[in-house]
C-alpha positions as CSV (number, residue, x, y, z in Angstrom):
1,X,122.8,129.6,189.1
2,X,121.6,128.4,185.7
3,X,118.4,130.0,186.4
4,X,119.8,133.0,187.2
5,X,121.3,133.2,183.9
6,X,119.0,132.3,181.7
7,X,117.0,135.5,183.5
8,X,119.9,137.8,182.5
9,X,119.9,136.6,179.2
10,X,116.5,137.2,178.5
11,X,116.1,140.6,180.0
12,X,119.3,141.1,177.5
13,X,117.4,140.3,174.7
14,X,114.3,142.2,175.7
15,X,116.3,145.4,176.4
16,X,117.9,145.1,173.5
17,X,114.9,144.5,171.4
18,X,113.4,148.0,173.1
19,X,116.3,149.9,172.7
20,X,117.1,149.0,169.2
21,X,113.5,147.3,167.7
22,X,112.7,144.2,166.5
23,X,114.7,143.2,163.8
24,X,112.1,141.7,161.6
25,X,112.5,140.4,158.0
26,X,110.4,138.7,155.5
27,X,111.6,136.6,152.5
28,X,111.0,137.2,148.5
29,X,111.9,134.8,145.9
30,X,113.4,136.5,142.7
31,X,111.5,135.0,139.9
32,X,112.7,135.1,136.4
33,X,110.0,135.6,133.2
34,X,110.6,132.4,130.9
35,X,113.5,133.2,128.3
36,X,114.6,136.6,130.7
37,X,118.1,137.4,132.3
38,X,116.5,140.3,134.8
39,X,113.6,140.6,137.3
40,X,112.7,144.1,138.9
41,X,110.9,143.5,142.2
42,X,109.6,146.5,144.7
43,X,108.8,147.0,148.0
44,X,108.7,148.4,151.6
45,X,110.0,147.5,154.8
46,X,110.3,150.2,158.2
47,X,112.6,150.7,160.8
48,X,114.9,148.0,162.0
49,X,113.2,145.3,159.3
50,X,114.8,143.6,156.3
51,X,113.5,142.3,153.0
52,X,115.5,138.9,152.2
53,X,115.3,138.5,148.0
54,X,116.5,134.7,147.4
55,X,117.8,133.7,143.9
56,X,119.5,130.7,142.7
57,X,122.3,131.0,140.5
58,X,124.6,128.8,139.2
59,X,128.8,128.8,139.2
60,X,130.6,131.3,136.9
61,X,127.5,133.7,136.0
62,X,127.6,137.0,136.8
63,X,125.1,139.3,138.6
64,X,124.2,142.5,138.3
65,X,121.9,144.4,141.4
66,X,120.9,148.0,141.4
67,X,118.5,149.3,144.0
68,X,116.9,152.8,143.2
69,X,113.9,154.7,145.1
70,X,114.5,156.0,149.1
71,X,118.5,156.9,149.2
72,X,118.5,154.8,152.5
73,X,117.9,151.8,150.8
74,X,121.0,149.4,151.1
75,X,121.8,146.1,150.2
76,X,124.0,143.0,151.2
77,X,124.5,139.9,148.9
78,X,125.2,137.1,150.7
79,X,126.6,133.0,149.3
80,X,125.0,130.5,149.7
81,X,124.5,128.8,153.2
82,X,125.6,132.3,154.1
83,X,123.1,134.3,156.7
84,X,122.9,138.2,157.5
85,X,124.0,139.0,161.1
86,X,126.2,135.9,161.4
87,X,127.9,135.8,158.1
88,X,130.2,138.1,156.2
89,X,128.6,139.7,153.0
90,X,130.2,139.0,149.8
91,X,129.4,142.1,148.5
92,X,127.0,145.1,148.8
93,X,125.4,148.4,147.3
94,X,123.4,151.3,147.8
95,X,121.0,153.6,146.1
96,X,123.8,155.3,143.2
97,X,126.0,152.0,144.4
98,X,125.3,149.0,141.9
99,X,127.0,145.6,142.9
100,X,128.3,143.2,139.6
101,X,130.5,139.7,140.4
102,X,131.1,136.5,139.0
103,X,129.8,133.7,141.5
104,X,132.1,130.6,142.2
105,X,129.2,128.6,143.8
106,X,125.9,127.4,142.5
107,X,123.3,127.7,145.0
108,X,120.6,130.0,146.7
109,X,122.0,133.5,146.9
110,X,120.6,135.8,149.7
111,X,120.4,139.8,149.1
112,X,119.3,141.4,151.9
113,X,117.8,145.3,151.6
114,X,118.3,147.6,154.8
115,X,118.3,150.8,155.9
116,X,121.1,152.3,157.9
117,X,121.1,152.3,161.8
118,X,120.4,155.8,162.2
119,X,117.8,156.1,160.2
120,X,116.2,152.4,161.4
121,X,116.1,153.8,165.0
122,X,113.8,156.6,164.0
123,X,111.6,153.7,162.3
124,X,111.7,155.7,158.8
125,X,110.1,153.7,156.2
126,X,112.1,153.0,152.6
127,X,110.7,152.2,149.5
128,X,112.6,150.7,146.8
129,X,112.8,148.9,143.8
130,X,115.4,146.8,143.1
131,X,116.3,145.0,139.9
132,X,117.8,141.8,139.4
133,X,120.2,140.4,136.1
134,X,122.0,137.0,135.8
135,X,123.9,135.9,132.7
């Protein structure tokens, strides 16, 4: 029986990986110049893929993220500890859509840049350039 189950489970998976890709994501620290509040960072990512930017911040500043360049190029910040696909956001933006908060925790922030669904089906590539400020 357990056997049996573990089979359905993985031909799950693997169906679902075909149907909807493989969600693959790669991580970018956000690096500050020495004596700067902002960092700009660009890149790429296709399809159903993620770029994870990781900055630490600490409690009671306030952030400021703007993402320009493909118009499907959105964005999800998450706390820290805080994952995307198995944690709620605790905020997010879009191409014309900046995203501004005071944090309330000090830790490694997550913001994770995505495309929407319909476009990540058709594997469409975005570009993007997203800039970062903490004060």
């Amino acid at each position: 029986m357990k056997s049996t189950l573990l089979i359905s489970l993985t031909l799950v998976a693997t169906l679902a990986n075909a149907c909807y890709g493989k969600d693959e994501s790669i991580t970018v620290p956000v690096n500050f110049e020495k004596g700067s509040s902002s960092s700009t960072l660009q890149g790429s990512f296709k399809g159903y893929g993620s770029v994870l930017h990781t900055l630490v911040v600490r409690a009671g500043q306030k952030m400021t993220i703007r993402i320009t360049g493909g118009r499907n190029a959105n964005f999800n910040i998450f706390a820290p500890g805080q994952t995307p696909g198995s944690s709620a956001a605790l905020g997010s933006g879009y191409v014309g859509g900046d995203w501004s908060g005071a944090l309330s925790e000090t830790g490694r922030y997550t913001v994770q840049v995505y495309q929407p669904r319909a476009t990540a089906r058709r594997g469409t590539e975005v570009a993007y350039s997203i800039y970062f400020q903490v004060q």
